[in-house]
N, CA, C and O of each residue as an XYZ file, in Angstrom:
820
protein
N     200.777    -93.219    159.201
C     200.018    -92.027    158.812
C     199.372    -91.429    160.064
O     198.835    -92.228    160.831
N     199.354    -89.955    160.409
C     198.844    -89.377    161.535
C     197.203    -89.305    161.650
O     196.920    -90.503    161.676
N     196.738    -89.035    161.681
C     195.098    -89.217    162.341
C     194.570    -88.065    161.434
O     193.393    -88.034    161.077
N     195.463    -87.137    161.082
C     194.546    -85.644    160.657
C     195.327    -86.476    158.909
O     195.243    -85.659    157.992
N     195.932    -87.741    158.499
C     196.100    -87.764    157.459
C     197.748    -87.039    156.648
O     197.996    -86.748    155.478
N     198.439    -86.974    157.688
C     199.747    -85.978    157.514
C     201.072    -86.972    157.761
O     201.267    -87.643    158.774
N     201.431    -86.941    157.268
C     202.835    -88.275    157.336
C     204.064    -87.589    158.235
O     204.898    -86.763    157.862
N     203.871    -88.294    159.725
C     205.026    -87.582    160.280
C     206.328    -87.475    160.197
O     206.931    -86.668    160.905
N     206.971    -88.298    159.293
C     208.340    -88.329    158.602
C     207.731    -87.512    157.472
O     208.522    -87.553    156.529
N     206.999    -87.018    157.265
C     207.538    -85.840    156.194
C     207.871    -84.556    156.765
O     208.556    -83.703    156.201
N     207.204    -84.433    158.245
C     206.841    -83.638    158.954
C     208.038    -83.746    159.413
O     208.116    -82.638    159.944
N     209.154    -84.297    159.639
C     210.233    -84.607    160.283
C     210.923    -83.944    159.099
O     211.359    -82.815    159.324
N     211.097    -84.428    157.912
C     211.962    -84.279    156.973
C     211.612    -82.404    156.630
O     212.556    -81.957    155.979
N     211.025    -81.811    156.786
C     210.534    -80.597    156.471
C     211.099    -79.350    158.075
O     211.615    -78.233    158.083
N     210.803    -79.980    158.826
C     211.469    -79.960    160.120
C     212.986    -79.724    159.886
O     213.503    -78.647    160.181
N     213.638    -80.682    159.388
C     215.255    -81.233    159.878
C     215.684    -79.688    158.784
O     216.444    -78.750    159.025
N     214.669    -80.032    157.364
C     215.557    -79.138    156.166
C     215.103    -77.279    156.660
O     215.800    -76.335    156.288
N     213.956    -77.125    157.447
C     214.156    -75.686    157.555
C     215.243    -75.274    159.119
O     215.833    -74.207    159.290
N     215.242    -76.167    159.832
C     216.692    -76.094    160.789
C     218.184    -76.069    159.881
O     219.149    -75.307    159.907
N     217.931    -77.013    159.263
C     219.054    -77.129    158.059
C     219.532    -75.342    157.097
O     220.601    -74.884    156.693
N     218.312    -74.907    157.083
C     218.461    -73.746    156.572
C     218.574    -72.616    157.422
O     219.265    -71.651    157.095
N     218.049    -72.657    158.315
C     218.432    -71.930    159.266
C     220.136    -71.769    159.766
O     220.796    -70.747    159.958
N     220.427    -72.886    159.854
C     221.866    -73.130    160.421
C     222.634    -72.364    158.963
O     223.284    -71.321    159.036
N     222.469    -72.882    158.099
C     222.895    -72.509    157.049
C     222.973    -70.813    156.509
O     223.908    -70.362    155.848
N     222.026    -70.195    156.866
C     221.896    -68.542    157.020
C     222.528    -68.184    158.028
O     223.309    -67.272    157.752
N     222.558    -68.688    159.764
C     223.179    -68.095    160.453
C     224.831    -68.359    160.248
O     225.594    -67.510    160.709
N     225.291    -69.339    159.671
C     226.723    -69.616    159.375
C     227.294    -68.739    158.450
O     228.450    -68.323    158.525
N     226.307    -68.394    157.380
C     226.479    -67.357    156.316
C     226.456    -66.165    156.490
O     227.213    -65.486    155.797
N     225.815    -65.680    157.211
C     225.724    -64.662    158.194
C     227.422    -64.415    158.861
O     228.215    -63.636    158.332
N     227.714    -65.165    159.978
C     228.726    -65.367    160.252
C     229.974    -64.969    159.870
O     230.733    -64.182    160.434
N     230.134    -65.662    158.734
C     230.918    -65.591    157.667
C     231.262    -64.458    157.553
O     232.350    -64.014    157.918
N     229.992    -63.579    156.804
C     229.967    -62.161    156.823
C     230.328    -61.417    157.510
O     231.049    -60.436    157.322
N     229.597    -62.029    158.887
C     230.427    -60.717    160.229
C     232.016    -60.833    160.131
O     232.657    -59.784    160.079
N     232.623    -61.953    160.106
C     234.255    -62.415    160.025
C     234.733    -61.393    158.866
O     235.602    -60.522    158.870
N     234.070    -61.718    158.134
C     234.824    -61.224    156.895
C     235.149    -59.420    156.875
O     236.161    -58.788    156.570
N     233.492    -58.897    157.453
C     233.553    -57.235    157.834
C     234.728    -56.720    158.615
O     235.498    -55.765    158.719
N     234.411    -57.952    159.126
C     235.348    -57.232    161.034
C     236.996    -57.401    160.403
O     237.856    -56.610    160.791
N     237.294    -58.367    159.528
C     238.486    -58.690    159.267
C     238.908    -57.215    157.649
O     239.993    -56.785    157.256
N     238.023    -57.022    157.360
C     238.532    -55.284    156.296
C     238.668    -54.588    157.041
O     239.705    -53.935    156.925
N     237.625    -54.205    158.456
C     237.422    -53.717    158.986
C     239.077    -53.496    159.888
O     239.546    -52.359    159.938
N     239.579    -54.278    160.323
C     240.301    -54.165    160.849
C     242.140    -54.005    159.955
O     243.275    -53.612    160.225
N     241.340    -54.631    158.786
C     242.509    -54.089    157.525
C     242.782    -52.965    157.167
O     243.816    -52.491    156.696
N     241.772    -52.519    157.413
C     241.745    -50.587    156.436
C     241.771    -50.228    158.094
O     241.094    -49.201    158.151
N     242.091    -50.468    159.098
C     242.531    -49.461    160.324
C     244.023    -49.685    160.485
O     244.750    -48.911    161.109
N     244.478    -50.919    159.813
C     246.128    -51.084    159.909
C     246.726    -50.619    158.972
O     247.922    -50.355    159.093
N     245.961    -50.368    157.633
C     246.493    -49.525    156.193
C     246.592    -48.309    156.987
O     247.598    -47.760    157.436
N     245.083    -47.914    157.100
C     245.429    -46.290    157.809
C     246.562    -46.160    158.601
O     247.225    -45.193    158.225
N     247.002    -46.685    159.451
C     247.509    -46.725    160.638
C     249.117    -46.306    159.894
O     249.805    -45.305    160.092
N     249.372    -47.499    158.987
C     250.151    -47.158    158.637
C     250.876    -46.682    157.603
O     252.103    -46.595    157.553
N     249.894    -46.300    156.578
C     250.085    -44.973    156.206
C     250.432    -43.475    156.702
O     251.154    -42.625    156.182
N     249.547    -43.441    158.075
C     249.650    -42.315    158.712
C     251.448    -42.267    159.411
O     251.801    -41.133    159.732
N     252.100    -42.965    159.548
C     252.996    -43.420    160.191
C     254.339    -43.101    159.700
O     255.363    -42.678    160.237
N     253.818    -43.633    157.821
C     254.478    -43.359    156.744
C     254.976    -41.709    156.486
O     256.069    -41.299    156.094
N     253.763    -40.955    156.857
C     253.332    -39.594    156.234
C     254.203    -38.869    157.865
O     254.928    -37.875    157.818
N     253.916    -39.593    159.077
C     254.624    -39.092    160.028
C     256.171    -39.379    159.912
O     257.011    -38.656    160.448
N     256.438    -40.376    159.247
C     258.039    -40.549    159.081
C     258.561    -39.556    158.212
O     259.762    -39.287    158.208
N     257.773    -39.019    157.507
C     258.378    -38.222    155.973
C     258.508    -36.900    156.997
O     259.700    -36.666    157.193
N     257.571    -35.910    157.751
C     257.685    -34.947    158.368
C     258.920    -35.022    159.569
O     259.415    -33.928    159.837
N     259.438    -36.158    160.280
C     260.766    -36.519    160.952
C     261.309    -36.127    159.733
O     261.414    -34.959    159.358
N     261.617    -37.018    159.183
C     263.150    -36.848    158.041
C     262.987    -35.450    157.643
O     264.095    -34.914    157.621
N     262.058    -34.656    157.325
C     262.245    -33.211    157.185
C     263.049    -32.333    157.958
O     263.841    -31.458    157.608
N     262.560    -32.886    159.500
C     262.554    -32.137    160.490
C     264.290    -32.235    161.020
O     264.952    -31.520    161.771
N     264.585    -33.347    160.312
C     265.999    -33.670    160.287
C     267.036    -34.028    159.296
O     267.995    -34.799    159.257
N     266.272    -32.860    158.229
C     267.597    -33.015    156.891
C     268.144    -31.667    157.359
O     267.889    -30.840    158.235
N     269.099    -31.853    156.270
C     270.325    -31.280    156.399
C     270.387    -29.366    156.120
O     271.061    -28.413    156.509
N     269.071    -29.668    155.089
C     267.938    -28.116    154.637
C     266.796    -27.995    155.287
O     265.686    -28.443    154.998
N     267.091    -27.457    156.049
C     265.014    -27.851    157.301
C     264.897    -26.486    156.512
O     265.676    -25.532    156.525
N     263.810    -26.639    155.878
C     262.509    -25.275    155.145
C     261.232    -25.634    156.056
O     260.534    -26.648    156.041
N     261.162    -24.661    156.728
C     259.797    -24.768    157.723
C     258.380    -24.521    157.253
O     257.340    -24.747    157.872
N     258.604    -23.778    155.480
C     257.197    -24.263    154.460
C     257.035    -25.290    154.466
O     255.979    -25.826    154.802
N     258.359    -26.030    153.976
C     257.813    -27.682    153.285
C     257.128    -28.054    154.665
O     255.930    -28.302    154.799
N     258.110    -28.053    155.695
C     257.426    -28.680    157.194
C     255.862    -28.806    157.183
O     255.248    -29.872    157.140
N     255.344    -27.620    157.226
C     254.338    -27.499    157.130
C     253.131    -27.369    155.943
O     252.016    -26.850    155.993
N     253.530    -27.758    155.341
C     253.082    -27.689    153.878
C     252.785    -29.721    154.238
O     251.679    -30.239    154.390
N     253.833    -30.282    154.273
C     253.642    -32.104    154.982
C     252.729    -31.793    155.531
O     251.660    -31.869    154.924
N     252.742    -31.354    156.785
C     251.694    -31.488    158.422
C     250.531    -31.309    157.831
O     249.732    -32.157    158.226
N     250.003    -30.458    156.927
C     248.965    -29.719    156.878
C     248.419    -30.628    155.464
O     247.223    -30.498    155.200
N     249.276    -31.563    154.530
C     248.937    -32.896    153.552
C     248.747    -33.857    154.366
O     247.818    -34.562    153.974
N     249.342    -34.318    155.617
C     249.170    -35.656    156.319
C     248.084    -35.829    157.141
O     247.714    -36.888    157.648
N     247.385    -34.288    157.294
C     246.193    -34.488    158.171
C     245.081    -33.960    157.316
O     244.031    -33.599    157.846
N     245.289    -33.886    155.801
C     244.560    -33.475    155.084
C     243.249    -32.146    155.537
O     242.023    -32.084    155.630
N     243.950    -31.614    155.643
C     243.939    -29.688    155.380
C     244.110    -28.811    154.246
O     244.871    -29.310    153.416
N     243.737    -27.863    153.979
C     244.153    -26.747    153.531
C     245.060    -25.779    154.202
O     246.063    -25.555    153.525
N     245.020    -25.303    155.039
C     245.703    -23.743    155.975
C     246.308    -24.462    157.133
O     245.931    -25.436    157.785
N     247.258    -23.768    157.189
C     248.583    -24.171    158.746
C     248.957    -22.859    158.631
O     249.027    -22.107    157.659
N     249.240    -22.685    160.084
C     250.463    -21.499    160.500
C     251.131    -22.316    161.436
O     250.586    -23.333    161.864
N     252.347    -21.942    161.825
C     253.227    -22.122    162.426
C     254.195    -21.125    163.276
O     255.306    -20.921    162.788
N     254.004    -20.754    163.992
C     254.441    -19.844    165.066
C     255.133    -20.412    165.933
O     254.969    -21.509    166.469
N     256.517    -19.063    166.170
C     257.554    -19.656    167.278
C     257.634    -18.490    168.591
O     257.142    -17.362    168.569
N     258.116    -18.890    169.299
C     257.325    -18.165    170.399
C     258.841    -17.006    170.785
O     259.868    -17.631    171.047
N     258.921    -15.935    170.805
C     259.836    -15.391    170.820
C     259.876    -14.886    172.663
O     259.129    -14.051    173.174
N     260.769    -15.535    173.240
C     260.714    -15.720    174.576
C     261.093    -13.720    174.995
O     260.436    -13.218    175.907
N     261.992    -12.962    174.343
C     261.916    -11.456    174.630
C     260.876    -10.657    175.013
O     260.731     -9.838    175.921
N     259.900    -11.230    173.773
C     258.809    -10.074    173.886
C     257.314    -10.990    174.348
O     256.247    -10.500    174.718
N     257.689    -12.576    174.166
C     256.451    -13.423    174.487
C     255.582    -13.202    173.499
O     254.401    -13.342    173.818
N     255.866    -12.823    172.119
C     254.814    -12.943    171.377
C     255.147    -14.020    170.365
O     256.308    -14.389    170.192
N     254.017    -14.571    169.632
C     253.903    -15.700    168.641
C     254.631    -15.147    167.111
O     254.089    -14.232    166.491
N     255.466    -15.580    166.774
C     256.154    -14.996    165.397
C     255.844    -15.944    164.494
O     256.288    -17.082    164.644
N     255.022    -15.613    163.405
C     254.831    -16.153    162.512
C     256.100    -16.766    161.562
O     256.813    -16.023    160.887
N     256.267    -18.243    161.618
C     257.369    -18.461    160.617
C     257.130    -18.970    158.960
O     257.723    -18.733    157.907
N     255.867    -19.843    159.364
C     255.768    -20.213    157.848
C     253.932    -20.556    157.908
O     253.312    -21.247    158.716
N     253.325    -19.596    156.461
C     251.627    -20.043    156.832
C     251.305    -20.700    155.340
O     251.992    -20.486    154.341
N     250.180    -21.501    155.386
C     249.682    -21.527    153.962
C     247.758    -21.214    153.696
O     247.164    -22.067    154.355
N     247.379    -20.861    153.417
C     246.088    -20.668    152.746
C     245.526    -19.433    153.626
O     244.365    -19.350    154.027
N     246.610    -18.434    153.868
C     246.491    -17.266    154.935
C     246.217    -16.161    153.573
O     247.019    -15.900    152.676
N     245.123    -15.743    153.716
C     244.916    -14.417    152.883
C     245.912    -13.203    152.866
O     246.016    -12.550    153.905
N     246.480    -12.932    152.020
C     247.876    -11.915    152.021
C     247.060    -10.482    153.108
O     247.725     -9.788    153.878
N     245.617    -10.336    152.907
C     245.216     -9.211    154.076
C     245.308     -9.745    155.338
O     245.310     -8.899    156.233
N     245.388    -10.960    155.701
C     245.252    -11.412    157.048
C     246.989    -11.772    157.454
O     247.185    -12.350    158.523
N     247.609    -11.589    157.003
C     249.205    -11.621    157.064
C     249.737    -10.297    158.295
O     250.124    -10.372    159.461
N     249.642     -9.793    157.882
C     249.670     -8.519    159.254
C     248.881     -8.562    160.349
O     248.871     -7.680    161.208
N     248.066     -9.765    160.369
C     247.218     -9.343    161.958
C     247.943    -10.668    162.375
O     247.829    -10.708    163.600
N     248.732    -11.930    161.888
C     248.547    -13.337    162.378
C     250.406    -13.181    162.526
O     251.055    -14.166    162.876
N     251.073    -11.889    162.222
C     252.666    -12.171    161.685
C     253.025    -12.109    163.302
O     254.026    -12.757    163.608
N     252.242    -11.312    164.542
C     252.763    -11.131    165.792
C     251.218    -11.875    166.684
O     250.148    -11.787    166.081
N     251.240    -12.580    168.117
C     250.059    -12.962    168.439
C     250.343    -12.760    169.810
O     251.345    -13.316    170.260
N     249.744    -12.168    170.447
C     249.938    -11.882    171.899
C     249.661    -13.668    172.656
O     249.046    -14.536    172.037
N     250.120    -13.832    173.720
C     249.847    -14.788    174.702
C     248.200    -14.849    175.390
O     247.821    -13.994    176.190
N     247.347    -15.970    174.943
C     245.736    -15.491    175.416
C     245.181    -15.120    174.275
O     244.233    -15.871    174.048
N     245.291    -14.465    173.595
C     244.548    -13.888    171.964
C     244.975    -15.181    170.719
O     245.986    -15.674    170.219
N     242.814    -15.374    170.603
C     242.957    -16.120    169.310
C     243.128    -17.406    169.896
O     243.372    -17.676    171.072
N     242.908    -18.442    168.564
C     243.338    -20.036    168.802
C     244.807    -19.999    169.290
O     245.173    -20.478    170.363
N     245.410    -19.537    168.618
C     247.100    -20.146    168.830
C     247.380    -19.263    170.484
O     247.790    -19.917    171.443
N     247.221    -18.421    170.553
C     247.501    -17.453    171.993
C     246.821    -18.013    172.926
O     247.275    -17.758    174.041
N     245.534    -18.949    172.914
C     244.775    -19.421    174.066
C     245.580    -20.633    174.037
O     246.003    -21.001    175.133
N     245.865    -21.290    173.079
C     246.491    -22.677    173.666
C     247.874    -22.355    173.455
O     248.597    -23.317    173.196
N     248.252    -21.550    173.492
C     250.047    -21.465    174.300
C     249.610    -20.906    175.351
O     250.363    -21.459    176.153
N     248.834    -20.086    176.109
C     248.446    -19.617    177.197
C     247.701    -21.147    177.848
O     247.831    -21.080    179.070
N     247.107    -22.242    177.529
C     246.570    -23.006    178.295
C     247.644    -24.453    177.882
O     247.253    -25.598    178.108
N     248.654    -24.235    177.421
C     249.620    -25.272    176.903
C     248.723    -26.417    176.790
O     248.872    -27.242    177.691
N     247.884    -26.667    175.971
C     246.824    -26.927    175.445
C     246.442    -27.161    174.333
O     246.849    -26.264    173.595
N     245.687    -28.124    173.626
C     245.073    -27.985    171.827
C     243.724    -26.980    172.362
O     243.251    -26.778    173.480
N     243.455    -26.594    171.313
C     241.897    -25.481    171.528
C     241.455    -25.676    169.807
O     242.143    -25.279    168.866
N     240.132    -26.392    169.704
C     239.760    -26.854    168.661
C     238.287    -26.444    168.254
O     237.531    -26.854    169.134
N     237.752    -25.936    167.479
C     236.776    -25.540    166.799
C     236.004    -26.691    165.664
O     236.421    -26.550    164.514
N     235.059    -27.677    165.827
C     234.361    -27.836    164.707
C     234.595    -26.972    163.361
O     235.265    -27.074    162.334
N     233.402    -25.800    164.101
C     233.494    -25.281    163.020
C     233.537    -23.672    163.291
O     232.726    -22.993    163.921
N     234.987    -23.186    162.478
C     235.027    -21.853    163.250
C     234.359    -20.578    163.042
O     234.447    -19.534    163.688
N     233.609    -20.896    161.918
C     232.378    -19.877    160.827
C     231.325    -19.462    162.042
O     230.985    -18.350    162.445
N     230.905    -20.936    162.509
C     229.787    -20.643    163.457
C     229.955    -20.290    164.959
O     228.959    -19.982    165.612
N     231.281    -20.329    165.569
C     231.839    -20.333    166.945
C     231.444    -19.120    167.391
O     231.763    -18.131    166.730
N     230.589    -18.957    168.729
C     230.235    -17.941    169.236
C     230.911    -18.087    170.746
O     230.262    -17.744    171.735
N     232.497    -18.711    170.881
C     232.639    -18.574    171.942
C     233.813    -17.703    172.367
O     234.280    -17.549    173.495
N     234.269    -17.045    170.942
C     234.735    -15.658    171.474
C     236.276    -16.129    171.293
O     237.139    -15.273    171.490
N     236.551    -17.038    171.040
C     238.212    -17.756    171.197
C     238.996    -17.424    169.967
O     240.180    -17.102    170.068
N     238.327    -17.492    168.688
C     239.246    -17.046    167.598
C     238.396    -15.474    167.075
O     237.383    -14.776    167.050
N     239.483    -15.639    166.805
C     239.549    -13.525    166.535
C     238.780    -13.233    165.419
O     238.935    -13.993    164.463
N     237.778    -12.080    165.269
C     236.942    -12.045    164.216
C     237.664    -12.399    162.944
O     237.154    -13.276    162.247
N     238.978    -11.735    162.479
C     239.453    -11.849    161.225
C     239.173    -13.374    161.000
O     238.571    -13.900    160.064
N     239.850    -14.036    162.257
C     240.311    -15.909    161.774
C     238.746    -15.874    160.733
O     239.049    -15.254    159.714
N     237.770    -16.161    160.685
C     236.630    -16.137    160.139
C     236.991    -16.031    158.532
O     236.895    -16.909    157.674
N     237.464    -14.577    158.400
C     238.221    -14.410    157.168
C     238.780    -15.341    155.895
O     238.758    -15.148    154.679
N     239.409    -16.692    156.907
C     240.319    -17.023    156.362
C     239.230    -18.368    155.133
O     239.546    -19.029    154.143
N     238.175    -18.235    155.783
C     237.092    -19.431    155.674
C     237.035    -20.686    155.679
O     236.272    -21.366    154.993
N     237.966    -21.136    156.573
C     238.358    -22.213    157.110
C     237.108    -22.826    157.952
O     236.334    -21.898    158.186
N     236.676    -23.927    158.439
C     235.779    -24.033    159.678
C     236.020    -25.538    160.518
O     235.597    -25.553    161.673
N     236.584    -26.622    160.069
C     236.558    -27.948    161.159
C     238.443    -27.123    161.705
O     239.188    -26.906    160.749
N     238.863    -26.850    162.795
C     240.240    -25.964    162.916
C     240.939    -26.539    165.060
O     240.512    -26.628    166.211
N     241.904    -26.689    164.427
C     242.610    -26.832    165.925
C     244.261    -26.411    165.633
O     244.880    -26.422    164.569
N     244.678    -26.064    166.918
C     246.005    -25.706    167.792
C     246.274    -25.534    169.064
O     245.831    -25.081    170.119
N     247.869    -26.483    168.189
C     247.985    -27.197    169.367
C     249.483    -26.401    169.719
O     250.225    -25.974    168.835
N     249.754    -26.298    171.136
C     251.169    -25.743    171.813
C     252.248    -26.421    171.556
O     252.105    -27.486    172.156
N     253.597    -26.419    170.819
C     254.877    -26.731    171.130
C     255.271    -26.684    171.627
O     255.865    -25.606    171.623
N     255.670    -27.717    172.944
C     256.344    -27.703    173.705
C     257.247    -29.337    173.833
O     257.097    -30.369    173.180
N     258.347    -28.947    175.143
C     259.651    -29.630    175.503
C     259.497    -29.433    176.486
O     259.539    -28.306    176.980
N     259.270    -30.466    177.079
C     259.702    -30.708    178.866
C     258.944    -29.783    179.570
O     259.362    -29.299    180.622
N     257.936    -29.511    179.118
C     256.879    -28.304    179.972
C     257.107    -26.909    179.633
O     256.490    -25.993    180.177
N     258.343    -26.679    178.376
C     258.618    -25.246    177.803
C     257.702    -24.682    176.847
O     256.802    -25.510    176.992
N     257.447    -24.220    176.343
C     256.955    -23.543    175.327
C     257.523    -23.010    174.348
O     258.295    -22.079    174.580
N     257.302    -23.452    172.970
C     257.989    -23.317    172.203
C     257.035    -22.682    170.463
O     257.384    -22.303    169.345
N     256.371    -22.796    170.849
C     255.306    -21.878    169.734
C     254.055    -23.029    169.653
O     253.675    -24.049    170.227
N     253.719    -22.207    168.625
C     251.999    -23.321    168.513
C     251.944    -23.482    166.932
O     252.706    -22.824    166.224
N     250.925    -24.472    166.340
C     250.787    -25.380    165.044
C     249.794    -25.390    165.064
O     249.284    -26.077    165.948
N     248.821    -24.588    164.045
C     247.879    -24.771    163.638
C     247.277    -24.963    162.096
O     247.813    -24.371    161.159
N     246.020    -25.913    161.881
C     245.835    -26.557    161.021
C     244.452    -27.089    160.618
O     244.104    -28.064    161.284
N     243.411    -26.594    159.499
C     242.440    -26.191    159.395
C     241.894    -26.972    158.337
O     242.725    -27.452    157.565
N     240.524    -27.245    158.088
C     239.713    -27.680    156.514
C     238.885    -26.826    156.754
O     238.635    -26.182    157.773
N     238.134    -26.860    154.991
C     237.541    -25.889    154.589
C     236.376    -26.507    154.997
O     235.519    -26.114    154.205
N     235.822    -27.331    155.874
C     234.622    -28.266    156.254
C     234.473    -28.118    157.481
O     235.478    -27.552    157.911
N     233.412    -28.422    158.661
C     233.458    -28.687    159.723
C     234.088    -30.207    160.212
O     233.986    -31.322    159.698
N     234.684    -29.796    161.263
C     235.259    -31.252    161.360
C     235.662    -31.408    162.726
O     235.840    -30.367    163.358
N     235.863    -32.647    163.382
C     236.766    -32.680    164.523
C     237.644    -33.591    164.813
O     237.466    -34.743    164.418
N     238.704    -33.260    165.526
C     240.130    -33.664    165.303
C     239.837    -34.660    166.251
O     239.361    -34.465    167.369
N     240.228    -36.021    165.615
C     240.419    -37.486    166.437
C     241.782    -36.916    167.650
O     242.800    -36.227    167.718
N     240.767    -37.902    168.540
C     242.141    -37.995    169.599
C     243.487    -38.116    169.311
O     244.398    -37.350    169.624
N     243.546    -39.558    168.441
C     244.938    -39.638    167.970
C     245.822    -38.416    167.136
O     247.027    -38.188    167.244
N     244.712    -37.635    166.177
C     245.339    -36.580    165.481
C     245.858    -35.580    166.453
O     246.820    -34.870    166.159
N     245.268    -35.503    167.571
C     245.610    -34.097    168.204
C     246.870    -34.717    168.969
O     247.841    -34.022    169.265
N     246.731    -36.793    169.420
C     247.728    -36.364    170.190
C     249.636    -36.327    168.708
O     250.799    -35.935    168.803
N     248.807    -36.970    167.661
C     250.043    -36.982    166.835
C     250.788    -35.365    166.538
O     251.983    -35.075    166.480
N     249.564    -34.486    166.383
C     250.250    -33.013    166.477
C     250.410    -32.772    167.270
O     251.418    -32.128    166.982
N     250.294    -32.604    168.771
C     251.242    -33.019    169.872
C     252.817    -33.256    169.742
O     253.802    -32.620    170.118
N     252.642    -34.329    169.117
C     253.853    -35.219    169.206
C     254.892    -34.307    168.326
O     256.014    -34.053    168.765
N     254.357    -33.749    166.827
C     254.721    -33.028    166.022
C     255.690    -31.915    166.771
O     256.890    -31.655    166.852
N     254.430    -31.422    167.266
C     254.779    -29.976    168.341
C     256.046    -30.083    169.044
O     256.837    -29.149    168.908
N     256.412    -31.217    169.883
C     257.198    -31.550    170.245
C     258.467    -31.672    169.802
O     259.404    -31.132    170.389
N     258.639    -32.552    168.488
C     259.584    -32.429    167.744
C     259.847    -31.575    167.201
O     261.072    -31.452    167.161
N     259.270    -30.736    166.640
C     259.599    -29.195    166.098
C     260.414    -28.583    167.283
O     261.490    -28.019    167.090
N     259.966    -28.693    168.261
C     260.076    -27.798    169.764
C     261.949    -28.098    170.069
O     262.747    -27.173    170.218
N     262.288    -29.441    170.102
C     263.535    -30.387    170.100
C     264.594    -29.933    168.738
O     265.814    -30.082    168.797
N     263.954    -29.425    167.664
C     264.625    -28.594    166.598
C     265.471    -27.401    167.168
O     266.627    -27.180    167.527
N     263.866    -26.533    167.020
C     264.037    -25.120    167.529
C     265.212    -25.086    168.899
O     266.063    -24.205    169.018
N     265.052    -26.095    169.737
C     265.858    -26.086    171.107
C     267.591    -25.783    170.760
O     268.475    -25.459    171.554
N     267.662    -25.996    169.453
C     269.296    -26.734    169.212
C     269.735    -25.301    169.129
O     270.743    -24.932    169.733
N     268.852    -24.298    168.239
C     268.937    -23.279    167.702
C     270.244    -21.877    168.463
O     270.360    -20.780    167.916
């Protein structure tokens, strides 16, 4: 018995069981982190490859036997979950952007987006800077890059990106939500990649 009347094996035993519990929370703990990091890293390989899935379906488009450059883009603009795409091919004669196939384009805004000079607007600055040129949000953009109408369309998280082959130019792909938003690296470089393959189409032409 201790002097103040306190039994130091209890004092031991009270000791051992809140270390005991301790160990026991941080292991549980543990556990937990394992377990996060391991969904965590599940739902980035689902995504992953899902997205992959949704990029294989826009290839096989891009290489059936009926290429419809709606559906094309009608995919692009479901796989990156959007509303509005245009798609413009670059008509090397006159150097202007020819509208081939759009979706969530207001039938009044159809005549200003059907021809696009080189430099004018999202799609004209990044075929002029062979380049993506991307907007958060294009409602609020005061930097002069998309054309008052684009506003119109009421689109606002928005990017486009240049088609090109081997350093050519081959039109631009653009692709919009009705939200502010901004385009992951990987998205811009997968529409990139898009761009490209479209570009390797058009080339055969």
């Amino acid at each position: 018995m201790h002097e103040y009347g306190v039994d130091p094996n209890l004092l031991m035993d009270k000791s051992v069981i809140y270390k005991k519990q301790q160990y026991e929370f941080y292991s549980e703990s543990a556990r937990f982190t394992m377990k996060f990091a391991k969904f965590g890293m599940f739902k980035i390989w689902v995504m992953s490859n899902m997205n992959e899935s949704k990029l294989d379906t826009i290839s096989t488009l891009l290489n059936g036997s009926n290429l419809d450059w709606q559906q094309v883009l009608s995919q692009i603009i479901s796989t990156f979950s959007c509303t509005t795409g245009t798609l413009h091919f670059l008509n090397k004669d006159t150097n202007l952007l020819i509208l081939e196939a759009q979706q969530g384009i207001p039938s009044f805004l159809i005549p200003k987006v059907s021809e696009i000079p080189i430099g004018k607007g999202m799609a004209g600055i990044a075929a002029e800077r062979r380049a993506p040129v991307e907007m958060c949000n294009l409602q609020t953009d005061t930097s002069g890059v998309a054309r008052p109408a684009a506003k119109e369309t009421k689109v606002e998280g928005s990017i486009a990106v240049p088609m090109l082959l081997n350093g050519e130019l081959y039109g631009t792909l653009g692709i919009a939500k009705p939200v502010p938003y901004d385009f992951t690296k990987q998205e811009t470089k997968d529409l990139l990649s898009i761009g490209e393959e479209i570009s390797r189409k058009i080339s055969t032409f």
